[in-house]
mmJSON file of the N, C-alpha and C atoms, coordinates in Angstrom:
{"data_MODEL":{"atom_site":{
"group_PDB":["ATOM","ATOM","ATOM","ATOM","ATOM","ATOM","ATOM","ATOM","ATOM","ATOM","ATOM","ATOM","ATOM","ATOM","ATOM","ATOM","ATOM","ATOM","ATOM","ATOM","ATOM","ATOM","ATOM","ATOM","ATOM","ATOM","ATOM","ATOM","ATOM","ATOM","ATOM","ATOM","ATOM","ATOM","ATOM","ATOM","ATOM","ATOM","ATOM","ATOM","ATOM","ATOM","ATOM","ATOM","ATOM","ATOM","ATOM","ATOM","ATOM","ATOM","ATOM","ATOM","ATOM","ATOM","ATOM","ATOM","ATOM","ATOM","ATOM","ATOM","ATOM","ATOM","ATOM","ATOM","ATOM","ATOM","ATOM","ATOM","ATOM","ATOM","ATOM","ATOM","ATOM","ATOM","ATOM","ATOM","ATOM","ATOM","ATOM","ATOM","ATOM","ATOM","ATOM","ATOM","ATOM","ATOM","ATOM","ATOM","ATOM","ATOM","ATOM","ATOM","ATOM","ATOM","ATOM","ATOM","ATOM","ATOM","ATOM","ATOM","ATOM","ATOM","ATOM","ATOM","ATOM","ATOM","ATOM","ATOM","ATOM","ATOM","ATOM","ATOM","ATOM","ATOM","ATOM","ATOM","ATOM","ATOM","ATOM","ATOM","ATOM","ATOM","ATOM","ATOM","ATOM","ATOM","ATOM","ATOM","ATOM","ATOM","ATOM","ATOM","ATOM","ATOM","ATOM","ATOM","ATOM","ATOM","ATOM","ATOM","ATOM","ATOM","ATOM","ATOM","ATOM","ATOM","ATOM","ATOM","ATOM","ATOM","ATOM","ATOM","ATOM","ATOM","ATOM","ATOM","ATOM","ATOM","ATOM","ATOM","ATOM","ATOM","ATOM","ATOM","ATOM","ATOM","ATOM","ATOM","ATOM","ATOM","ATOM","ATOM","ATOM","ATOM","ATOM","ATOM","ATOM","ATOM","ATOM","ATOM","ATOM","ATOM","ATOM","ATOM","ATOM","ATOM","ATOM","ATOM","ATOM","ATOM","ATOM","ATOM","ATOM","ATOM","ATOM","ATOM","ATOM","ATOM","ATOM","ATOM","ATOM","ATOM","ATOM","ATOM","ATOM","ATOM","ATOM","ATOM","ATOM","ATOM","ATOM","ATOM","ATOM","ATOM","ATOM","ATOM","ATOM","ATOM","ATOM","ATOM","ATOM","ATOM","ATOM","ATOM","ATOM"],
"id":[1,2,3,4,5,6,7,8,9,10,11,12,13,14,15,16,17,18,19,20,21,22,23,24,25,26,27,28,29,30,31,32,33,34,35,36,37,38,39,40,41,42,43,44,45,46,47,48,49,50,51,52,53,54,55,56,57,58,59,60,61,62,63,64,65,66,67,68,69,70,71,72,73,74,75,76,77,78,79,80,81,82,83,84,85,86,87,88,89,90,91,92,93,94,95,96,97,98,99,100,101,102,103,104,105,106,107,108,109,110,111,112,113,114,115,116,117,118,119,120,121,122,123,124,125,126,127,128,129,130,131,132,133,134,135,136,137,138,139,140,141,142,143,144,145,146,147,148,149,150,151,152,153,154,155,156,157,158,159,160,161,162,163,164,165,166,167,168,169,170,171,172,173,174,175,176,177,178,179,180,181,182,183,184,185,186,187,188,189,190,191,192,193,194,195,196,197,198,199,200,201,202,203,204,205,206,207,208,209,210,211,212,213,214,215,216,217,218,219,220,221,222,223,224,225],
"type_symbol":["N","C","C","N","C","C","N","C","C","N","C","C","N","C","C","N","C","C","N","C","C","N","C","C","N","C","C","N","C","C","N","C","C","N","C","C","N","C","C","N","C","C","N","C","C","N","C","C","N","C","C","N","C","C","N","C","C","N","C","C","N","C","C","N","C","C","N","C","C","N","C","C","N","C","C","N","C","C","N","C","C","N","C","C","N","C","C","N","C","C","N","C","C","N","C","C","N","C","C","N","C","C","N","C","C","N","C","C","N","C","C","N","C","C","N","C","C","N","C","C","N","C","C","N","C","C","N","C","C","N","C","C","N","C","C","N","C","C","N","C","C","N","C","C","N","C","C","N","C","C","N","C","C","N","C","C","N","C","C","N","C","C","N","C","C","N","C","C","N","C","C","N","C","C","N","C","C","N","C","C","N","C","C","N","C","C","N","C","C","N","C","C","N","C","C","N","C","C","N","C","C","N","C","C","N","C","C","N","C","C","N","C","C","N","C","C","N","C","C","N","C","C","N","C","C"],
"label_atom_id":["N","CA","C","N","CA","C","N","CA","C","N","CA","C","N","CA","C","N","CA","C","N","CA","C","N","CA","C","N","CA","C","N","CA","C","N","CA","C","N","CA","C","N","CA","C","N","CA","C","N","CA","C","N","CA","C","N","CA","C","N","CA","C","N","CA","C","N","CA","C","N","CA","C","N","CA","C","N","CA","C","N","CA","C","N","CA","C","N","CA","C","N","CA","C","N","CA","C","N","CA","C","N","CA","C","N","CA","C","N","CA","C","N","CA","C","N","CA","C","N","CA","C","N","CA","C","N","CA","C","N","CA","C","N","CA","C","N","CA","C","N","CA","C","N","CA","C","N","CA","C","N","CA","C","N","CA","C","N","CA","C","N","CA","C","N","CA","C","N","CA","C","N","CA","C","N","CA","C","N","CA","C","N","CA","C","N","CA","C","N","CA","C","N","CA","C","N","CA","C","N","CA","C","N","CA","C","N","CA","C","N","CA","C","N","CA","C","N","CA","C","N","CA","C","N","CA","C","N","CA","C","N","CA","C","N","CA","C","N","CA","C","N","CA","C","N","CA","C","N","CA","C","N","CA","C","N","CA","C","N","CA","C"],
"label_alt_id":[null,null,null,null,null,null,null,null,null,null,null,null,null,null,null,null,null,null,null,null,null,null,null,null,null,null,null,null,null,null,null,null,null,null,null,null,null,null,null,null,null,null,null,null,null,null,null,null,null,null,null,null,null,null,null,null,null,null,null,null,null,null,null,null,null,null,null,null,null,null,null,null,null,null,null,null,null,null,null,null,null,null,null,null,null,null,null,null,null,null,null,null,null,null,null,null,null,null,null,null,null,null,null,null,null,null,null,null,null,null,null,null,null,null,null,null,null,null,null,null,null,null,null,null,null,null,null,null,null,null,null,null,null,null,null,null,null,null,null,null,null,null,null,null,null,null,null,null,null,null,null,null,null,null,null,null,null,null,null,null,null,null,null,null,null,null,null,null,null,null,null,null,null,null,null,null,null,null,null,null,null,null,null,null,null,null,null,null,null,null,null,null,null,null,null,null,null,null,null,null,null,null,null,null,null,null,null,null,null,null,null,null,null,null,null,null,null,null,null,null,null,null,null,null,null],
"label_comp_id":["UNK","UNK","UNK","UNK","UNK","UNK","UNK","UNK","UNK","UNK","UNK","UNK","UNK","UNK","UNK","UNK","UNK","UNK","UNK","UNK","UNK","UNK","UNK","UNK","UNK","UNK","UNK","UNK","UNK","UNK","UNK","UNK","UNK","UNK","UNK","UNK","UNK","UNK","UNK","UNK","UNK","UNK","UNK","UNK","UNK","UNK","UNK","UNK","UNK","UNK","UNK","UNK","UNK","UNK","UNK","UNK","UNK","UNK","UNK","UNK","UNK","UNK","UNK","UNK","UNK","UNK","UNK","UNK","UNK","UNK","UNK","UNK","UNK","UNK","UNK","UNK","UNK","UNK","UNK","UNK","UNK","UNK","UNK","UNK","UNK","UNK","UNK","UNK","UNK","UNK","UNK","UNK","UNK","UNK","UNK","UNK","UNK","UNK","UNK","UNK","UNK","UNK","UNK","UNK","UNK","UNK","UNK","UNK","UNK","UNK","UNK","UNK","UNK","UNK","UNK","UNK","UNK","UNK","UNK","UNK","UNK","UNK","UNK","UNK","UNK","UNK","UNK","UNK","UNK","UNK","UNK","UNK","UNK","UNK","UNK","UNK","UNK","UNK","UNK","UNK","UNK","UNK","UNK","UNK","UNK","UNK","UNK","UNK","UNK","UNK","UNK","UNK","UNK","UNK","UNK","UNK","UNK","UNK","UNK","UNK","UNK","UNK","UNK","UNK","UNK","UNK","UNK","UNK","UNK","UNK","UNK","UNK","UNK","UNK","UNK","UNK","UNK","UNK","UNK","UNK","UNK","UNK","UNK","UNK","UNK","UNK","UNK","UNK","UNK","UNK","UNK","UNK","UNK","UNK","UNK","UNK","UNK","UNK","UNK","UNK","UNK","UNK","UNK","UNK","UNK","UNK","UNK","UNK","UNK","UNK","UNK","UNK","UNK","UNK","UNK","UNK","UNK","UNK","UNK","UNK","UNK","UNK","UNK","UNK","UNK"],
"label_asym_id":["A","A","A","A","A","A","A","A","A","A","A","A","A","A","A","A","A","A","A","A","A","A","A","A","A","A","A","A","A","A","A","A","A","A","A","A","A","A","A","A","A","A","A","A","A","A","A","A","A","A","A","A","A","A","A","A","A","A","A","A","A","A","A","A","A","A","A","A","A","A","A","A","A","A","A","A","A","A","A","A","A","A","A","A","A","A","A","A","A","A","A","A","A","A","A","A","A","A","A","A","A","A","A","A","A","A","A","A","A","A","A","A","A","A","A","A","A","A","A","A","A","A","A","A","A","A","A","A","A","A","A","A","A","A","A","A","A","A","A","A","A","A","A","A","A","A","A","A","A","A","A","A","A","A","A","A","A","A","A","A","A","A","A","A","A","A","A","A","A","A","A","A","A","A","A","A","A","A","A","A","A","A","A","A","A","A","A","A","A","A","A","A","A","A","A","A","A","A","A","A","A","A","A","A","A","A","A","A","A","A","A","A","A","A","A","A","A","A","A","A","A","A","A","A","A"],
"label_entity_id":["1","1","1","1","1","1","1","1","1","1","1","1","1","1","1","1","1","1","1","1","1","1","1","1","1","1","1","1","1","1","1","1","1","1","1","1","1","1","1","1","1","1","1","1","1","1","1","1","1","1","1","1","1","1","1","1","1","1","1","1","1","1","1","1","1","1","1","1","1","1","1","1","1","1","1","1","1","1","1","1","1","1","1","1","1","1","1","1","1","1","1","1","1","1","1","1","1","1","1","1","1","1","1","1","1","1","1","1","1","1","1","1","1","1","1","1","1","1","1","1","1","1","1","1","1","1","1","1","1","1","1","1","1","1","1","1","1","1","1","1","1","1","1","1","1","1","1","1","1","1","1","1","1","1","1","1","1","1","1","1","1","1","1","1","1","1","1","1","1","1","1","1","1","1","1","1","1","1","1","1","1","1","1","1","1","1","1","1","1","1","1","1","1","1","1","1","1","1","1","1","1","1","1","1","1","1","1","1","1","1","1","1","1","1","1","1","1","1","1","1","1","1","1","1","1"],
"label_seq_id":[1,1,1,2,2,2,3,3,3,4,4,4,5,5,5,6,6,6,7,7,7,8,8,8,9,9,9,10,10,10,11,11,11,12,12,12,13,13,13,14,14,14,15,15,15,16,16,16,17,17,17,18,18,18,19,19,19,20,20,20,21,21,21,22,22,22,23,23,23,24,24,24,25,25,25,26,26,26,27,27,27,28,28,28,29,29,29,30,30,30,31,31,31,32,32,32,33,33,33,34,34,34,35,35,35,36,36,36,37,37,37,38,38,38,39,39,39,40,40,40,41,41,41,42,42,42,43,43,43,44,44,44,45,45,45,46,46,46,47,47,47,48,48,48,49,49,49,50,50,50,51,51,51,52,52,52,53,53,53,54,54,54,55,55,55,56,56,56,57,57,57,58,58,58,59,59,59,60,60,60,61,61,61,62,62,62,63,63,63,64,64,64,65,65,65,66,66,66,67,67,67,68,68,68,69,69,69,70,70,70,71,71,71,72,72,72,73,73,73,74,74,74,75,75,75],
"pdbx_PDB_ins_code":[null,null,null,null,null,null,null,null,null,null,null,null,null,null,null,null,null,null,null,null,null,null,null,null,null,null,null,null,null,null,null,null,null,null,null,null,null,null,null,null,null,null,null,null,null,null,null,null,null,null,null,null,null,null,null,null,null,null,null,null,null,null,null,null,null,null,null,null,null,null,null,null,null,null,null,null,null,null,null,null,null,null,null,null,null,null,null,null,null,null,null,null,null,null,null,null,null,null,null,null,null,null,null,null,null,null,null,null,null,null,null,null,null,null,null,null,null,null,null,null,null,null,null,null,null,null,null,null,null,null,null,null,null,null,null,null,null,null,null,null,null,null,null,null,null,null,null,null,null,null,null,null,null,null,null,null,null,null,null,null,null,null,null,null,null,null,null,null,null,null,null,null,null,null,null,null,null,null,null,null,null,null,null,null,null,null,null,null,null,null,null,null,null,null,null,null,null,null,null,null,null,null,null,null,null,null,null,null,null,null,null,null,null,null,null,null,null,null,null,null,null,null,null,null,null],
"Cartn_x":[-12.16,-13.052,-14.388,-14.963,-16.094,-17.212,-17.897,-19.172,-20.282,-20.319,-21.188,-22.577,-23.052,-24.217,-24.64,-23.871,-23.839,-24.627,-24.667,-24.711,-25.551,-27.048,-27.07,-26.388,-25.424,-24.404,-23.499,-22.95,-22.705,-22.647,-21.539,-21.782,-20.898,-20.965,-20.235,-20.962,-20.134,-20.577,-20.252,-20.558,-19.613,-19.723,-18.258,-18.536,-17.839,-19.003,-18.266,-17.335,-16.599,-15.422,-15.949,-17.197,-17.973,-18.714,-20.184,-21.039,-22.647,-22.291,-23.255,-23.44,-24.216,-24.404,-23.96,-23.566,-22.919,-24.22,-23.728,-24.388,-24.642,-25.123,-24.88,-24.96,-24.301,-24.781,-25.572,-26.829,-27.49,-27.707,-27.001,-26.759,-25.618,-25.05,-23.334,-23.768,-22.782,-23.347,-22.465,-20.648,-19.726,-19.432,-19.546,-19.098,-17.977,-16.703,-15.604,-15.098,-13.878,-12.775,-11.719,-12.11,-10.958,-11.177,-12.971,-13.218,-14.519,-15.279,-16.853,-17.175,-17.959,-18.389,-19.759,-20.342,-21.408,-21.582,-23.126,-23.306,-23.261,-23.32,-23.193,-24.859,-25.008,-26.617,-27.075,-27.945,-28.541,-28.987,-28.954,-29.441,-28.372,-27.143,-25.936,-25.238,-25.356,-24.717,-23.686,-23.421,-22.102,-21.392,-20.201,-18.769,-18.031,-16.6,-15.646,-16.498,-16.257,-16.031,-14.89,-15.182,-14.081,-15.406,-14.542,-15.32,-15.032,-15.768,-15.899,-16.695,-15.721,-16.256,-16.915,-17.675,-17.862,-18.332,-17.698,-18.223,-17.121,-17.715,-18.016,-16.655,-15.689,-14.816,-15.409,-15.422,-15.793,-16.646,-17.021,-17.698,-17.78,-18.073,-17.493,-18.54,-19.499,-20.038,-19.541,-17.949,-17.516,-17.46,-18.111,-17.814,-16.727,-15.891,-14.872,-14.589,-14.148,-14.101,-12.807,-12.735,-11.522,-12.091,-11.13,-11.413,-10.3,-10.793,-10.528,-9.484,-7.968,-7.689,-7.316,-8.272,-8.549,-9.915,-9.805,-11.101,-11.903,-13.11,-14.235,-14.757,-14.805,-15.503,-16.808,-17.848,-19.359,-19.728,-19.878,-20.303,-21.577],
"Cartn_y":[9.104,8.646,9.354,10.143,10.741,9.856,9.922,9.126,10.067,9.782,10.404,10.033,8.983,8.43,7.821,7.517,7.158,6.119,5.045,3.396,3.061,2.557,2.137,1.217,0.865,-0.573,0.71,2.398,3.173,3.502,3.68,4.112,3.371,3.696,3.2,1.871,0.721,-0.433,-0.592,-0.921,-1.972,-3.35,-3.856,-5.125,-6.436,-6.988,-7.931,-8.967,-8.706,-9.351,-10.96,-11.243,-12.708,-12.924,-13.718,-13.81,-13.294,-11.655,-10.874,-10.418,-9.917,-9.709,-7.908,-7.136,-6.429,-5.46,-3.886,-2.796,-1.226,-0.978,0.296,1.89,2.448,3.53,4.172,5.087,5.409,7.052,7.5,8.694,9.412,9.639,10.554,12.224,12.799,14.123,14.953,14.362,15.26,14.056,14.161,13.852,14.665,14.813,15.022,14.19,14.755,13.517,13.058,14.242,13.532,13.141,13.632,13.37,13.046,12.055,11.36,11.289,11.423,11.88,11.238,10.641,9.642,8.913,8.496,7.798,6.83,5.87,4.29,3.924,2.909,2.541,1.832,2.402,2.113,0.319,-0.523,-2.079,-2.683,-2.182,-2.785,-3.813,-4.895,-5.892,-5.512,-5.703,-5.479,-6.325,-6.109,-6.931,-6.03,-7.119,-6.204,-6.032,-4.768,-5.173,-3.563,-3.894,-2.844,-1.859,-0.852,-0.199,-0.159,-0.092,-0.508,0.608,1.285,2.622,2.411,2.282,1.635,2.809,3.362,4.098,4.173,4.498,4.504,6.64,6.417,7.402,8.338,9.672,10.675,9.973,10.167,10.204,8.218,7.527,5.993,5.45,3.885,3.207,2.337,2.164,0.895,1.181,0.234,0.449,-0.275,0.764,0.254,0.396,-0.495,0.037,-0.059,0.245,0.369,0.024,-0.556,-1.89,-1.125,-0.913,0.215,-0.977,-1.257,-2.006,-1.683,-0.685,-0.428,-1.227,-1.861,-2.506,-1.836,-1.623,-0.832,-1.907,-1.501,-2.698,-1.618,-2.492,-1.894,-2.728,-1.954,-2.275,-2.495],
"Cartn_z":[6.096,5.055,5.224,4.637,4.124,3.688,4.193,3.931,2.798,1.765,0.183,0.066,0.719,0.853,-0.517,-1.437,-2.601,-2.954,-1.615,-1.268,-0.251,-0.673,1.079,2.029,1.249,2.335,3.082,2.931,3.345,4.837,5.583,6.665,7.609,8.898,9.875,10.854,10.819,10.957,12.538,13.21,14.991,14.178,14.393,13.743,14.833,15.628,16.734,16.602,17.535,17.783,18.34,18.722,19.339,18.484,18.809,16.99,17.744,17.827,18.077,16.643,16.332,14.941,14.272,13.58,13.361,13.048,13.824,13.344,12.952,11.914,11.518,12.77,12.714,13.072,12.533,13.296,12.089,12.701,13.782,13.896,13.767,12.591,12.207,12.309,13.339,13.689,13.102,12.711,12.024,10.424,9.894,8.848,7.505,7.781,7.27,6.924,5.823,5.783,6.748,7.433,8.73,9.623,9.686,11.684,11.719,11.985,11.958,13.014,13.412,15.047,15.003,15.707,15.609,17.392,17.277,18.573,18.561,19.349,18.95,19.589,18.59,19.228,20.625,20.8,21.995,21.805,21.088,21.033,20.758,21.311,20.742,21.676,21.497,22.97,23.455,24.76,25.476,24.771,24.731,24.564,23.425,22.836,21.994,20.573,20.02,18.56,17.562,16.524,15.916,15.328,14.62,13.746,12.268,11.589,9.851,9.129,8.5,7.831,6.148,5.699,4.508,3.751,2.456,1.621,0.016,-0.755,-1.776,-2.052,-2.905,-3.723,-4.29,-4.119,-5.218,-6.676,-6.954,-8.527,-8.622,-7.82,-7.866,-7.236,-7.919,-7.637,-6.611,-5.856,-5.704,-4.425,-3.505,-2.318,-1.848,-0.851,-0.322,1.672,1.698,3.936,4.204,5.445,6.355,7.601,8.057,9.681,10.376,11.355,12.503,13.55,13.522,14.365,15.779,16.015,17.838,18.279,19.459,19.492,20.706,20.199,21.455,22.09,23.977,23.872,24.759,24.571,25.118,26.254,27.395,28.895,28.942],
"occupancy":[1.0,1.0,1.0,1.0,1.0,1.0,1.0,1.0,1.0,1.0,1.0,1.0,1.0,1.0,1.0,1.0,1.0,1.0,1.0,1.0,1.0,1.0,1.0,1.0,1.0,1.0,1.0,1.0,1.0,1.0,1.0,1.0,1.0,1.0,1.0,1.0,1.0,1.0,1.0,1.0,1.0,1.0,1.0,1.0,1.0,1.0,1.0,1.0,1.0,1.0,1.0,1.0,1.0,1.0,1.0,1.0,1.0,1.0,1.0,1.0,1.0,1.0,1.0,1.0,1.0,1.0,1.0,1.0,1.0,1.0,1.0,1.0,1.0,1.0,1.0,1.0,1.0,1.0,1.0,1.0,1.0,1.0,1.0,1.0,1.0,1.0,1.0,1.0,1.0,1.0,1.0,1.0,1.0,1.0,1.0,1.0,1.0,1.0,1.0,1.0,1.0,1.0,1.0,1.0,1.0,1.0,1.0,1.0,1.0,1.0,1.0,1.0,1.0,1.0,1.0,1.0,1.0,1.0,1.0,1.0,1.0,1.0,1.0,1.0,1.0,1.0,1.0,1.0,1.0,1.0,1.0,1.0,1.0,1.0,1.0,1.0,1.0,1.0,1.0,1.0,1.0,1.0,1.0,1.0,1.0,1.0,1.0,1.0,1.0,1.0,1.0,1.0,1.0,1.0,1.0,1.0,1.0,1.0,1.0,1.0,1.0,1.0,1.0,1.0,1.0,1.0,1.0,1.0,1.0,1.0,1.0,1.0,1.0,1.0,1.0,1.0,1.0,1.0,1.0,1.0,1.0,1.0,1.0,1.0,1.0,1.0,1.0,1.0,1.0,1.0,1.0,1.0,1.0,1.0,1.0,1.0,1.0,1.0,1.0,1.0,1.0,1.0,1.0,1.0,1.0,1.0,1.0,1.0,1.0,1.0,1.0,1.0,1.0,1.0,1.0,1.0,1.0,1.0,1.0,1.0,1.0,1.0,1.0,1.0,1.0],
"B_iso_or_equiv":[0.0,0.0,0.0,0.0,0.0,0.0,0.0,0.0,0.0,0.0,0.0,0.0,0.0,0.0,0.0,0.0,0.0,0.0,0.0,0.0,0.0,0.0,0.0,0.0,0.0,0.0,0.0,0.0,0.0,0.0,0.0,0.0,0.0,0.0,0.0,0.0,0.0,0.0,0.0,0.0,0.0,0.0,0.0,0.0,0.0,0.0,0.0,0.0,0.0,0.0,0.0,0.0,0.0,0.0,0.0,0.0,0.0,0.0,0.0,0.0,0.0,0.0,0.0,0.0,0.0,0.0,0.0,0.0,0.0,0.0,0.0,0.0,0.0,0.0,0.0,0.0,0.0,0.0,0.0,0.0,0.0,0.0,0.0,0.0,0.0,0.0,0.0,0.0,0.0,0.0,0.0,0.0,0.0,0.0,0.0,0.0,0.0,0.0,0.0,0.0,0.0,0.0,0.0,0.0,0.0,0.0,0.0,0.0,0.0,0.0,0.0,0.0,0.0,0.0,0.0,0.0,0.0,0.0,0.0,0.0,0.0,0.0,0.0,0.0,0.0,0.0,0.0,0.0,0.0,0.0,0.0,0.0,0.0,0.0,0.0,0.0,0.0,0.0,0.0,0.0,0.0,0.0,0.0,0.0,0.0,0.0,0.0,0.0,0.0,0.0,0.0,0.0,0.0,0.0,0.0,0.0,0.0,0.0,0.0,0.0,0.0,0.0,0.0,0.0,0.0,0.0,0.0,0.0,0.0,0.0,0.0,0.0,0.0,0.0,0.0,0.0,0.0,0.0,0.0,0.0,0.0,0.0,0.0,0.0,0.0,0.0,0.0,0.0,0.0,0.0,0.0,0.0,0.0,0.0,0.0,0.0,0.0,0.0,0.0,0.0,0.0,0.0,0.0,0.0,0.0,0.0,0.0,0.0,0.0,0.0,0.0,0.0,0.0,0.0,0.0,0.0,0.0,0.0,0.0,0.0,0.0,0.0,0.0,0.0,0.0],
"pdbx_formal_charge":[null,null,null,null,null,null,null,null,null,null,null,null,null,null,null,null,null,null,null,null,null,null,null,null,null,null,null,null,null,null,null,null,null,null,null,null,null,null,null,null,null,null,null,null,null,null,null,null,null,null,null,null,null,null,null,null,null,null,null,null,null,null,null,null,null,null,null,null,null,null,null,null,null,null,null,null,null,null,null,null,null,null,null,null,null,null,null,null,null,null,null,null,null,null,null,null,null,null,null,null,null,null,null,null,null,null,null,null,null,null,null,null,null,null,null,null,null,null,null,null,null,null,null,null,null,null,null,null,null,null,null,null,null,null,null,null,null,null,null,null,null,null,null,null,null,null,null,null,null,null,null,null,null,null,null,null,null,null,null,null,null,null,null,null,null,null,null,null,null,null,null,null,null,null,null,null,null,null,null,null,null,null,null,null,null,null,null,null,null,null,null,null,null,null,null,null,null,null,null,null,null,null,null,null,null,null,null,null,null,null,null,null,null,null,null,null,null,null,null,null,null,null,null,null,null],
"auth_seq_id":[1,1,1,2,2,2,3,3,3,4,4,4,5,5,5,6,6,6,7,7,7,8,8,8,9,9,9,10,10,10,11,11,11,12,12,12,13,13,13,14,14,14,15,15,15,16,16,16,17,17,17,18,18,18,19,19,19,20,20,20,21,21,21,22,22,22,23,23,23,24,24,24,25,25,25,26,26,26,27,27,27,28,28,28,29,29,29,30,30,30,31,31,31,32,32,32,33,33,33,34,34,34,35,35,35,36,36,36,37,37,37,38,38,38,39,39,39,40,40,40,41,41,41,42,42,42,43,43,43,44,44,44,45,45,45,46,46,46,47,47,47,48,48,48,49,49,49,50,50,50,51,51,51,52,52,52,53,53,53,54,54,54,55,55,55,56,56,56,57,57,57,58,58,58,59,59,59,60,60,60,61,61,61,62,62,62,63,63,63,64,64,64,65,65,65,66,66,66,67,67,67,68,68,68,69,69,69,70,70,70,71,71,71,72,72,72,73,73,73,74,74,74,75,75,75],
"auth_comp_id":["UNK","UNK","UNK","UNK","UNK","UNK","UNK","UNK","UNK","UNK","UNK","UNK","UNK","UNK","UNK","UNK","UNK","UNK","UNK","UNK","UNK","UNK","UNK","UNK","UNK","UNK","UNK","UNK","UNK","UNK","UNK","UNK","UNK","UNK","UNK","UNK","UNK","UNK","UNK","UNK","UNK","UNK","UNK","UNK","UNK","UNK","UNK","UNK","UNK","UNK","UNK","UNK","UNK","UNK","UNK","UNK","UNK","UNK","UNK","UNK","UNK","UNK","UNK","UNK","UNK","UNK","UNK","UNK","UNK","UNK","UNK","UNK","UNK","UNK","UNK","UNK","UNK","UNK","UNK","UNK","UNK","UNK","UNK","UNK","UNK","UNK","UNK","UNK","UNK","UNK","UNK","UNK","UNK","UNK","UNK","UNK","UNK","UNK","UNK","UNK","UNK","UNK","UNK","UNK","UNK","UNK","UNK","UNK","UNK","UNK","UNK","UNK","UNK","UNK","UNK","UNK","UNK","UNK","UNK","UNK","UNK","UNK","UNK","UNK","UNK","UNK","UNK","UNK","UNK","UNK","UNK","UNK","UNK","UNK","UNK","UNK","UNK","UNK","UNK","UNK","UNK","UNK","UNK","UNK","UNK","UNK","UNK","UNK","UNK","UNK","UNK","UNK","UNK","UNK","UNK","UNK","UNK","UNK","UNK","UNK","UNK","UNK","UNK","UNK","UNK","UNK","UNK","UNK","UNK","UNK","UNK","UNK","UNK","UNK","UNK","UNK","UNK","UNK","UNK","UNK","UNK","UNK","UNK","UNK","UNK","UNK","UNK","UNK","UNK","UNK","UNK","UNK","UNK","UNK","UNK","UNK","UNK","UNK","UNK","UNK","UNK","UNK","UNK","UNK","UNK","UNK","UNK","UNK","UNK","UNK","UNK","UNK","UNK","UNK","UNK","UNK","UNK","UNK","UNK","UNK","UNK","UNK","UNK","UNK","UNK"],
"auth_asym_id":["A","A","A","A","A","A","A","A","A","A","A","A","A","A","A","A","A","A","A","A","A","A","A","A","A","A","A","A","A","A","A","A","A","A","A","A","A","A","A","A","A","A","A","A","A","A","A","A","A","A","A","A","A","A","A","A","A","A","A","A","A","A","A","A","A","A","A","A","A","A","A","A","A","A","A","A","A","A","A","A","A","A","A","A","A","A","A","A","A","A","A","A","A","A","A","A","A","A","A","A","A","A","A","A","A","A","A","A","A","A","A","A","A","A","A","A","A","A","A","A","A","A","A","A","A","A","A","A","A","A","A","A","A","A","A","A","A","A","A","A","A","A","A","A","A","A","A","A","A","A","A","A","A","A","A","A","A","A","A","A","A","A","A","A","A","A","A","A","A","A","A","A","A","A","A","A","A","A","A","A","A","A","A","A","A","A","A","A","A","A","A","A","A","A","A","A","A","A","A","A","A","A","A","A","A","A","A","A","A","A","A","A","A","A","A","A","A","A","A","A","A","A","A","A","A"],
"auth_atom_id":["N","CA","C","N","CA","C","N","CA","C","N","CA","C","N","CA","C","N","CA","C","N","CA","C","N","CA","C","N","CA","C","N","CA","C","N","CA","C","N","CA","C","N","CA","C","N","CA","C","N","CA","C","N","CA","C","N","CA","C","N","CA","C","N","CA","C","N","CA","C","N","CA","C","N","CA","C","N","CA","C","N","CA","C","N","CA","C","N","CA","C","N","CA","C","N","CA","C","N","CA","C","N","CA","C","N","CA","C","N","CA","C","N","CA","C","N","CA","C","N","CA","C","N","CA","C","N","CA","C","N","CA","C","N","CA","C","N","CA","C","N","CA","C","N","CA","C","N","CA","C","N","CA","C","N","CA","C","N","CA","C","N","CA","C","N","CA","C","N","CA","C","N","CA","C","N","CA","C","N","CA","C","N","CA","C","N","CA","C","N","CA","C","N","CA","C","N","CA","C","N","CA","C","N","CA","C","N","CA","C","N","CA","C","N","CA","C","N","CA","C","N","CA","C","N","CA","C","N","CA","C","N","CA","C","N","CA","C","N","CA","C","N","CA","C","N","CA","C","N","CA","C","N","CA","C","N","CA","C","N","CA","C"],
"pdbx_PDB_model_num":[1,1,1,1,1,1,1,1,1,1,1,1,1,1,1,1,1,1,1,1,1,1,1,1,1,1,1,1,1,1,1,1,1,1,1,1,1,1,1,1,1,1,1,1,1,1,1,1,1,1,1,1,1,1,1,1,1,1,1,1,1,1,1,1,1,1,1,1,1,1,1,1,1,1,1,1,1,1,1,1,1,1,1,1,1,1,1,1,1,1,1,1,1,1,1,1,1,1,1,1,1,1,1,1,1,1,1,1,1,1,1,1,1,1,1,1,1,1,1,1,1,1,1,1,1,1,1,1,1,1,1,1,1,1,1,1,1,1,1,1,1,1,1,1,1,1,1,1,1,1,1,1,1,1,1,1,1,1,1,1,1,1,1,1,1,1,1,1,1,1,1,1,1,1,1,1,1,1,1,1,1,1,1,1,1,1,1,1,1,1,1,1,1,1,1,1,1,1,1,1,1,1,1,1,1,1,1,1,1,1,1,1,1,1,1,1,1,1,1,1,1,1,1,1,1]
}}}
């Protein structure tokens, strides 16, 4: 999934698996359709969560995501 920047709800989410609160990445260094390469943030609590790709179709207002069912967990 290609990220278009179409949207600011756009982008790659950590979304916790406990009730830490969920957050954007805000550094993407490869952005393709096949391969997104990005850091994960430095204020991000330890424990599990997934990843949540959120963007928006060619020529298309509608945002849509995909929930990553591998779970990261942060030390």
């Amino acid at each position: 999934m290609k990220l278009n920047g179409t949207l600011e709800e756009e982008g790659v989410y950590f979304v916790s698996q406990s009730d830490d609160p969920e957050a954007k990445a805000e550094q993407v260094r490869t952005n393709e359709p096949k391969t997104l390469t990005l850091r994960i943030p430095e204020s991000l609590a330890a424990g599990p969560y997934r990843i949540e790709v959120r963007n928006t179709a060619y020529n298309s207002d509608t945002l849509r995501s995909g929930l990553f069912t591998t779970e990261l967990t942060v030390e």
